[in-house]
VEXDREN-2710 file (C-alpha; in Angstrom, 1 decimal):
% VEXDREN-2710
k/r/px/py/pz
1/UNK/0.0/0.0/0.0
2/UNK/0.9/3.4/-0.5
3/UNK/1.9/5.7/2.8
4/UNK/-1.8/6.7/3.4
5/UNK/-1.6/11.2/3.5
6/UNK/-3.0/10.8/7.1
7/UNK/-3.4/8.2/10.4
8/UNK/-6.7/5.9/10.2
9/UNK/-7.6/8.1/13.5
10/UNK/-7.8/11.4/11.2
11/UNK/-10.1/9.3/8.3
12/UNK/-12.5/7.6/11.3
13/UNK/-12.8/11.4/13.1
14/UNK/-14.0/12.9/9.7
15/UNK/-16.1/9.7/10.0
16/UNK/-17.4/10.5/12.8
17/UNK/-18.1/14.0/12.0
18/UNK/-19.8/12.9/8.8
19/UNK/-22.2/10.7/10.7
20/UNK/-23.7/12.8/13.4
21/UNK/-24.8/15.3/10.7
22/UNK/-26.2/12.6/8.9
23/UNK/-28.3/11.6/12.2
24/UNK/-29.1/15.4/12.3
25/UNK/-30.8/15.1/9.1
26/UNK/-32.1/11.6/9.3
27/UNK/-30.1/9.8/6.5
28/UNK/-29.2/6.3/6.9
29/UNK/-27.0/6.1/3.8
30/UNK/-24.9/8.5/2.1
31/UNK/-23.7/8.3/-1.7
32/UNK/-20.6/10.4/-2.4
33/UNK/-20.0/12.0/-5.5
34/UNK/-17.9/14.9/-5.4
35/UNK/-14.4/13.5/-6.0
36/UNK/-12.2/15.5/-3.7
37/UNK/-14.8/14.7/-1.1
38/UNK/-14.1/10.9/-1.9
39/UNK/-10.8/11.3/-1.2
40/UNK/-11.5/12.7/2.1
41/UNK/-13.3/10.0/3.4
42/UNK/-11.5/7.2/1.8
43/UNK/-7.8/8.4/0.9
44/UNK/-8.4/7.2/-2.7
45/UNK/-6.1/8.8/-5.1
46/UNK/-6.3/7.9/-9.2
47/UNK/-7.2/9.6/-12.4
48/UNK/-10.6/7.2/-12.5
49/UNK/-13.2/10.0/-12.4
50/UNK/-14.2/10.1/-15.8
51/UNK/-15.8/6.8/-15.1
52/UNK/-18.7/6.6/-12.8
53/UNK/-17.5/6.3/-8.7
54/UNK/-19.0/6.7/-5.6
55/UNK/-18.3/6.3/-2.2
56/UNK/-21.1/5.0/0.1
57/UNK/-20.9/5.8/4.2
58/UNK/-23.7/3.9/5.9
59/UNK/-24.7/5.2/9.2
60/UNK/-23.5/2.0/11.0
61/UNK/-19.7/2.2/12.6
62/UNK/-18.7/0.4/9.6
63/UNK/-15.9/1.5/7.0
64/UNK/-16.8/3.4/3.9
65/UNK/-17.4/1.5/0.8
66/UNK/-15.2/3.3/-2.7
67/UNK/-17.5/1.3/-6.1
68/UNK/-15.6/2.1/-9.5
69/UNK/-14.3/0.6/-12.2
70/UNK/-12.7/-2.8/-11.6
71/UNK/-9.6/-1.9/-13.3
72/UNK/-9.2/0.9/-11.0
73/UNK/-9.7/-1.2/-7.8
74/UNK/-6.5/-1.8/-8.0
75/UNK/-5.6/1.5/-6.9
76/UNK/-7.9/1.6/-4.5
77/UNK/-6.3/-1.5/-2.4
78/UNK/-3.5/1.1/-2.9
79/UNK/-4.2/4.3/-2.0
80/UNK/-7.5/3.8/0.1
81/UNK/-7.4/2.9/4.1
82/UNK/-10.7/0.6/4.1
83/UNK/-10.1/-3.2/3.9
84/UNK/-10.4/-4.6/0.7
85/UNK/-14.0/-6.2/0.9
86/UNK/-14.7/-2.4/0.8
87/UNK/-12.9/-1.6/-2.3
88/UNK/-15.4/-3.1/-5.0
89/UNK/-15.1/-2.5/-8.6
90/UNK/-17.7/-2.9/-11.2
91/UNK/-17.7/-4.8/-14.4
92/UNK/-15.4/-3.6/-17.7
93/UNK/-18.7/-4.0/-19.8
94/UNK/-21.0/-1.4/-17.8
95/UNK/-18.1/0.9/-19.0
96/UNK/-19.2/3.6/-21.9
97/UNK/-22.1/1.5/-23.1
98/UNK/-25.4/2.7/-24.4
99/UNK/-27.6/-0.6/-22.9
100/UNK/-26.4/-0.7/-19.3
101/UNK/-25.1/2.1/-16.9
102/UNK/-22.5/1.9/-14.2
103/UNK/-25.5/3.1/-11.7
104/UNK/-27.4/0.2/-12.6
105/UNK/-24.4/-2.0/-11.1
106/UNK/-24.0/0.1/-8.2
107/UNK/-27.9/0.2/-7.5
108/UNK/-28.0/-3.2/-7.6
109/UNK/-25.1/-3.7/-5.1
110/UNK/-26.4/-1.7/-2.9
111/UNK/-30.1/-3.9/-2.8
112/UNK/-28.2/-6.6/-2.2
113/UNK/-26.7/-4.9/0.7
114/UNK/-29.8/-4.0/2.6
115/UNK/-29.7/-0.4/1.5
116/UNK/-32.2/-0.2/-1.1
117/UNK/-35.0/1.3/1.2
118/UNK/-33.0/3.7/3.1
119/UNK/-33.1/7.5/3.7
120/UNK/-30.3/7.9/1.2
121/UNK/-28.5/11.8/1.1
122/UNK/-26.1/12.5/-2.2
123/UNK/-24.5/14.9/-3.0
124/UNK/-26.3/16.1/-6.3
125/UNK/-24.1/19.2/-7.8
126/UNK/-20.8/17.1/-8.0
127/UNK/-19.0/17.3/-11.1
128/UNK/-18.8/14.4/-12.5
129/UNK/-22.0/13.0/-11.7
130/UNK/-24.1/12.8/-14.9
131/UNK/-28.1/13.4/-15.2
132/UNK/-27.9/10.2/-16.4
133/UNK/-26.3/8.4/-13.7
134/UNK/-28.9/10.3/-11.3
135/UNK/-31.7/8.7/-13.4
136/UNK/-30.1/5.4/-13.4
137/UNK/-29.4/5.1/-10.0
138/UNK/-32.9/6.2/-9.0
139/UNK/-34.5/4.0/-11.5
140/UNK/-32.3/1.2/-9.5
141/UNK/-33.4/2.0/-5.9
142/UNK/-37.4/2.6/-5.8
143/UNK/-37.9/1.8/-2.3
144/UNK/-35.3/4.4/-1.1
145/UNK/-36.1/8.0/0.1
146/UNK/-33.8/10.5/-1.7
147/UNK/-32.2/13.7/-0.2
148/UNK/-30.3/16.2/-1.0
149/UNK/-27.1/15.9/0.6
150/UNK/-25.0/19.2/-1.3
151/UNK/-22.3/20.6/0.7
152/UNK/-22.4/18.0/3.8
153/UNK/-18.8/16.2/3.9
154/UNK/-17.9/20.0/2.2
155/UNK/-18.9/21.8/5.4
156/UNK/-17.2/19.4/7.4
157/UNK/-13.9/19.7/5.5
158/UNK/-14.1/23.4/6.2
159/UNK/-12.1/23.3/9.4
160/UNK/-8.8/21.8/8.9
161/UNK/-6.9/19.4/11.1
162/UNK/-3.2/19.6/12.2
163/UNK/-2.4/17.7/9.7
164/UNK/-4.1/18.8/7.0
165/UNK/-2.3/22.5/7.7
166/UNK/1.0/21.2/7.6
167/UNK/-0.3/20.3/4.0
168/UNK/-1.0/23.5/3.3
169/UNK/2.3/24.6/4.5
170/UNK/4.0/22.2/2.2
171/UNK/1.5/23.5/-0.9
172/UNK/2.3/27.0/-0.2
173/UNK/6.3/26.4/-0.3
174/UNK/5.1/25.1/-4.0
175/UNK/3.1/28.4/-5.0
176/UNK/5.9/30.5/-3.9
177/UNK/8.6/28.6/-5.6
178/UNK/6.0/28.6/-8.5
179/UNK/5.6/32.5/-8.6
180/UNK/9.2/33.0/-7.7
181/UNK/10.0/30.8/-11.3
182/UNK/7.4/33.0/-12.8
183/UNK/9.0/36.2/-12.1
184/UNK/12.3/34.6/-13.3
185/UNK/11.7/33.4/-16.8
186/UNK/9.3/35.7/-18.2
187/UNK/10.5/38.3/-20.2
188/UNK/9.9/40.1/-23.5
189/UNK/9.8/37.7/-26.1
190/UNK/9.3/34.5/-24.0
191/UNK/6.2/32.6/-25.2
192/UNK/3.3/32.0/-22.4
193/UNK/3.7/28.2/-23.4
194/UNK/7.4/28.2/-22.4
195/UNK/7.2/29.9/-18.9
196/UNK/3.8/27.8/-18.4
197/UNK/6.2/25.1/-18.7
198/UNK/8.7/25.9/-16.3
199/UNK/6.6/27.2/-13.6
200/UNK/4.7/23.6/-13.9
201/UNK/8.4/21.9/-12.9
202/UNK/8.2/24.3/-10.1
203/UNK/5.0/23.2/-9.2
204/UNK/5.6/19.6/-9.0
205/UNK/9.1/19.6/-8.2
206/UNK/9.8/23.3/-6.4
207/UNK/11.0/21.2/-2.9
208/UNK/13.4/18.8/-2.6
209/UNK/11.2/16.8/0.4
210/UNK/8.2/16.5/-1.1
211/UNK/5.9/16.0/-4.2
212/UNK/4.1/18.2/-5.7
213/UNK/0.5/17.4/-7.5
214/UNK/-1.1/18.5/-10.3
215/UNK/-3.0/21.7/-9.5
216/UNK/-7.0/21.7/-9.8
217/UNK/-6.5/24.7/-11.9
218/UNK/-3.9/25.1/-14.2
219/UNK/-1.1/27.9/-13.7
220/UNK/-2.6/31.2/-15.6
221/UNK/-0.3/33.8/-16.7
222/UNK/-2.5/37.1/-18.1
223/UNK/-0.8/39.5/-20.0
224/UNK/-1.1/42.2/-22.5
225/UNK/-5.0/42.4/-23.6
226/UNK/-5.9/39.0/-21.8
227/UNK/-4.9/40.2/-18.5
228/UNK/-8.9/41.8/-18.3
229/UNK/-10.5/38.4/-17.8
230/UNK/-9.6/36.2/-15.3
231/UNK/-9.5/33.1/-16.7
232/UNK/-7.9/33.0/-20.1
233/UNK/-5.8/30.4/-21.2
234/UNK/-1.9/30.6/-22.6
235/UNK/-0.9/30.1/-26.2
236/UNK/2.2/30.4/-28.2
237/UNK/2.0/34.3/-27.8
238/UNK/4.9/36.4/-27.0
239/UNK/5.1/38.7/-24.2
240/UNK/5.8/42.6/-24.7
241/UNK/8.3/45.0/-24.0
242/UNK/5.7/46.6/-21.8
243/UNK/3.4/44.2/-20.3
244/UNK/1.5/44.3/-16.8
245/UNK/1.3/40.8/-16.2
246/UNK/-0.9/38.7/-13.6
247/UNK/-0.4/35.3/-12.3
248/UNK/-2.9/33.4/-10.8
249/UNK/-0.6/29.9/-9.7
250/UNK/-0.9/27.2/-6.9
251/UNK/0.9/24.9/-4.8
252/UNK/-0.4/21.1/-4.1
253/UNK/0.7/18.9/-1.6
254/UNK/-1.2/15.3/-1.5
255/UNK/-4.2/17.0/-3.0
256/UNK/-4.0/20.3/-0.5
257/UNK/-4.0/23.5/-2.7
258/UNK/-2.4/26.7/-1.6
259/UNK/-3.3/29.4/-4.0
260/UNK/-0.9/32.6/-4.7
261/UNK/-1.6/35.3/-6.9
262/UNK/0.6/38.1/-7.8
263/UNK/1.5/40.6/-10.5
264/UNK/4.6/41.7/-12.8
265/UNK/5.2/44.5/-15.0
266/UNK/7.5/44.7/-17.7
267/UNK/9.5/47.7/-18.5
268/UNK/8.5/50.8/-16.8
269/UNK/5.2/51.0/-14.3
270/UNK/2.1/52.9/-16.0
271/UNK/1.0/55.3/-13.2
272/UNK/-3.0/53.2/-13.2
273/UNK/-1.2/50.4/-12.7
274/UNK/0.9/51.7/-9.5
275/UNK/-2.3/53.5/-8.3
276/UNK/-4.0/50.4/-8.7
277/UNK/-1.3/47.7/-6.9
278/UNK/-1.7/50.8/-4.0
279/UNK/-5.2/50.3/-3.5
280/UNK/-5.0/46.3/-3.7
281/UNK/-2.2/46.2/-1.4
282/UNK/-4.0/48.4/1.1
283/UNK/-6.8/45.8/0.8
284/UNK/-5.4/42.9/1.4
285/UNK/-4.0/44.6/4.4
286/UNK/-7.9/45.2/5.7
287/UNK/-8.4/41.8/4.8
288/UNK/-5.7/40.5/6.8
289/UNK/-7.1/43.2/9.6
290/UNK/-10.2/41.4/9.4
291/UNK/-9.9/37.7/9.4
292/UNK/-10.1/36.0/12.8
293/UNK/-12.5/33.8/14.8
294/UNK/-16.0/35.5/15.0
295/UNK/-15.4/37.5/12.1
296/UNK/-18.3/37.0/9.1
297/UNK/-17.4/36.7/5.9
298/UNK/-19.3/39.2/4.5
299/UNK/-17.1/41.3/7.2
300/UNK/-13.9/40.6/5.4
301/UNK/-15.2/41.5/2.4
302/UNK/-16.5/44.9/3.8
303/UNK/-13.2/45.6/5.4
304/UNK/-11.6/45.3/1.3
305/UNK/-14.6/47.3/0.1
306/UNK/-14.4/49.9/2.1
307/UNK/-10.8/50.9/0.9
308/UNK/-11.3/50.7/-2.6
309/UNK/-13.8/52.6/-2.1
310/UNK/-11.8/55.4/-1.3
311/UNK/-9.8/54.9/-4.5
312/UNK/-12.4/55.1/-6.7
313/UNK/-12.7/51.1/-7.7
314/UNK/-15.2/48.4/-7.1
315/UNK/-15.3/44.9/-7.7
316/UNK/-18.2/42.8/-8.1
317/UNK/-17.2/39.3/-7.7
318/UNK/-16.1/37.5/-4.3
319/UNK/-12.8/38.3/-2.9
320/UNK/-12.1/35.0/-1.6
321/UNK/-13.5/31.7/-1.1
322/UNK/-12.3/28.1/1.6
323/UNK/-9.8/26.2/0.0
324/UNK/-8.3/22.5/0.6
325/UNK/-8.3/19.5/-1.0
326/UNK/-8.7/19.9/-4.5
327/UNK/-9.4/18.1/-7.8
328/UNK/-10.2/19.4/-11.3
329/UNK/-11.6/21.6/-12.5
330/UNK/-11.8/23.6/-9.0
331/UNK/-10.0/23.8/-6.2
332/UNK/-12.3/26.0/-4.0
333/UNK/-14.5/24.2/-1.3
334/UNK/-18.0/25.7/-2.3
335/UNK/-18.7/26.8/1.6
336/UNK/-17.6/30.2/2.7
337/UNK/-16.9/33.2/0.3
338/UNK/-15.9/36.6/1.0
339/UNK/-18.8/38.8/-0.5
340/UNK/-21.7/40.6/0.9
341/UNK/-24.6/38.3/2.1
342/UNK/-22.2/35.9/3.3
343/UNK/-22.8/35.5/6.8
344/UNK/-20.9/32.5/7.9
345/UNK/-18.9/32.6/10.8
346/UNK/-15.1/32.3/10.7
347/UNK/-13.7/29.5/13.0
348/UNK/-10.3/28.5/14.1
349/UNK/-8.9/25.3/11.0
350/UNK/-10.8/27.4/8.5
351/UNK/-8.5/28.4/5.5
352/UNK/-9.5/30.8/2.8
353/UNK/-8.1/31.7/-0.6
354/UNK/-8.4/35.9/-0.6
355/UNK/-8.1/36.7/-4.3
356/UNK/-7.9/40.2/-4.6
357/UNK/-8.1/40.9/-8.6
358/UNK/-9.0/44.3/-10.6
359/UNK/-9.7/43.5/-14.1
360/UNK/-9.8/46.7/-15.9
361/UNK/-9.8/47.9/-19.9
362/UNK/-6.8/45.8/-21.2
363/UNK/-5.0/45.1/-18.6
364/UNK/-5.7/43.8/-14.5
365/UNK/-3.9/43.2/-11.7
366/UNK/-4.1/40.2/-9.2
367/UNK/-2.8/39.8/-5.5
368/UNK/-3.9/36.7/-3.2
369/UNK/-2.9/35.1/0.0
370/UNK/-3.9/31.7/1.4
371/UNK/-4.6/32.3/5.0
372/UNK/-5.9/30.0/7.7
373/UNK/-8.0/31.3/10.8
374/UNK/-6.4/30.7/14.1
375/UNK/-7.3/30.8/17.4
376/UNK/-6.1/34.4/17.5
377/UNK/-6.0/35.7/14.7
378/UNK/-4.8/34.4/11.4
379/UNK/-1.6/33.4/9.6
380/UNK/-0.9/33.7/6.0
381/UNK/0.0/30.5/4.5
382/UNK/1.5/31.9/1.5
383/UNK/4.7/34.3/2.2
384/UNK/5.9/36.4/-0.7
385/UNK/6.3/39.8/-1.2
386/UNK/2.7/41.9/-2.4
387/UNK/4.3/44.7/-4.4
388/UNK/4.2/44.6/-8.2
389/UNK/7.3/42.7/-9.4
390/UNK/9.5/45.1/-11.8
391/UNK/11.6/43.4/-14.3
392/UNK/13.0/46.2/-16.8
END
């Protein structure tokens, strides 16, 4: 077996955790379908999620049961801490056919279980998890009482053990040696694809102790006209003399994502852009003001609102969001955001991903820090200078 991320204590106290909110809510069976919330039960790691998988927790004190496809069972006697009657794969041909569904298999496993009449919660806005498969697995299980079980294991996942932070320590050493390549390699004339490239090494291999993962969202570099939207992808395009650049990159550390925005500017600073970086920086420092126990969420957003207000600038979108364990296409946890209406409580293991980001007429600028609540205070995960990087 592969050295499981955490002890069998930590998986059977998320367990437990799991469990007494699904007595609060009277479900007797609970069908997981959100990938990185798999692995947080289970420890299952693999690249299997474009086939059908679930992970069923029964309300009994009984181990966790991963169902996927057989030829990935393998990895889950691997990866997974459950013994291996709980590691069940279903048959090659229920894979991509048009007469037979995975969910038919699974359905059918669980009836012969003793869980086909159940009070059954799942999780229905996971990614992967097809209409389809909904319909199927339904069709399978008449007798059983469906709920909607969105956001359950997430809220749990929301406060971070020990251990789990010490993760997130070793994924932000990744984003910072990430960033720090960044700054290094791109230069007028470099093409995006090439400095994508090598800040990807430093993603996966920027410490000598420890592995780095794939990231949930790839590395994005904005510059020239594409730095106004947020999420545009790299190409063979070559940076400018004069070029205000944003990075949007992450560390991961056994599927723990630190993110760490920051921004560069070739050749010499426009004065909007300096103004701008000003105002951010300011912000982030009232968000930093801001976050500790007791504090909303919509609080921390009001702190940042407040002073760039004063400047002249608004911004409509969130300003931050819980972060964790992480699988594509998204490594935010879908539980607390920083934006108005937010009232969530900020608690002591919480960890949140502040992205401060201006996209303006041709051009933006983007700051974040990773920064876990404390009992205290806060502490930034992420450590690397704020101001804009000059490289003339």
């Amino acid at each position: 077996m592969i050295e499981l991320p955490f002890a069998r204590d930590e998986y059977q106290q998320r367990l437990r955790k799991i469990r007494t909110e699904m007595a609060k809510r009277g479900l007797e069976l609970l069908i997981v379908n959100d990938v990185a919330n798999q692995h947080y039960v289970t420890g299952y790691d693999g690249w299997s999620f474009y086939t059908p998988q679930v992970v069923l927790v029964p309300i009994e004190e009984v181990e966790p049961v991963w169902i996927g496809r057989a030829m990935d069972a393998a990895g889950g006697l691997l990866t997974a801490w459950m013994s291996p009657e709980n590691v069940v794969g279903f048959p090659e041909d229920h894979v991509q056919r048009a007469d037979r569904h995975p969910m038919d298999w699974i359905a059918n496993w669980i009836v012969a279980k003793g869980w086909g009449n159940r009070h059954i919660g799942i999780e229905l806005e996971a990614y992967y998890f097809s209409p389809k498969g909904h319909a199927r697995l339904v069709a399978g299980l008449p007798n059983a009482k469906w709920h909607d079980a969105d956001l359950l294991v997430n809220w749990i996942r929301a406060v971070k053990s020990a251990p789990e932070i010490a993760n997130l320590r070793k994924a932000s050493t990744l984003a910072e040696a990430a960033v720090a390549r960044a700054f290094e390699v791109i230069a007028p004339g470099v093409r995006e694809c090439d400095a994508i490239a090598s800040i990807q090494a430093a993603q996966i291999a920027g410490s000598p102790d420890f592995a780095g993962d794939i990231t949930a969202l790839p590395p994005t570099i904005l510059g020239g006209e594409n730095a106004s939207a947020p999420h545009i992808m790299w190409s063979d395009r070559r940076f400018g003399d004069n070029e205000t650049i944003a990075l949007e990159l992450a560390g991961v550390c056994r599927r723990y994502a630190a993110g760490l925005a920051r921004t560069m500017q070739l050749g010499k600073t426009p004065t909007r852009v300096s103004d701008t970086a000003k105002a951010v920086i300011e912000g982030m420092d009232a968000v930093l003001d801001a976050v500790r126990p007791g504090t909303s969420a919509e609080a921390v957003e009001g702190a940042w609102r407040k002073v760039i207000q004063r400047y002249g600038l608004k911004k409509e979108s969130r300003i931050g969001y819980s972060i964790g364990v992480a699988y594509p296409p998204d490594w935010g946890e879908h539980t607390i955001s920083l934006r108005p209406g937010d009232k969530t409580v900020l608690t002591p293991g919480n960890v949140v991903h502040s992205i401060l980001g201006m996209w303006m007429d041709g051009w933006g600028i983007e700051i974040s820090e990773t920064i876990l609540v404390t009992e205290s205070g806060h502490e930034t995960l992420t450590k690397f200078p704020r101001e804009v990087h000059v490289k003339s």
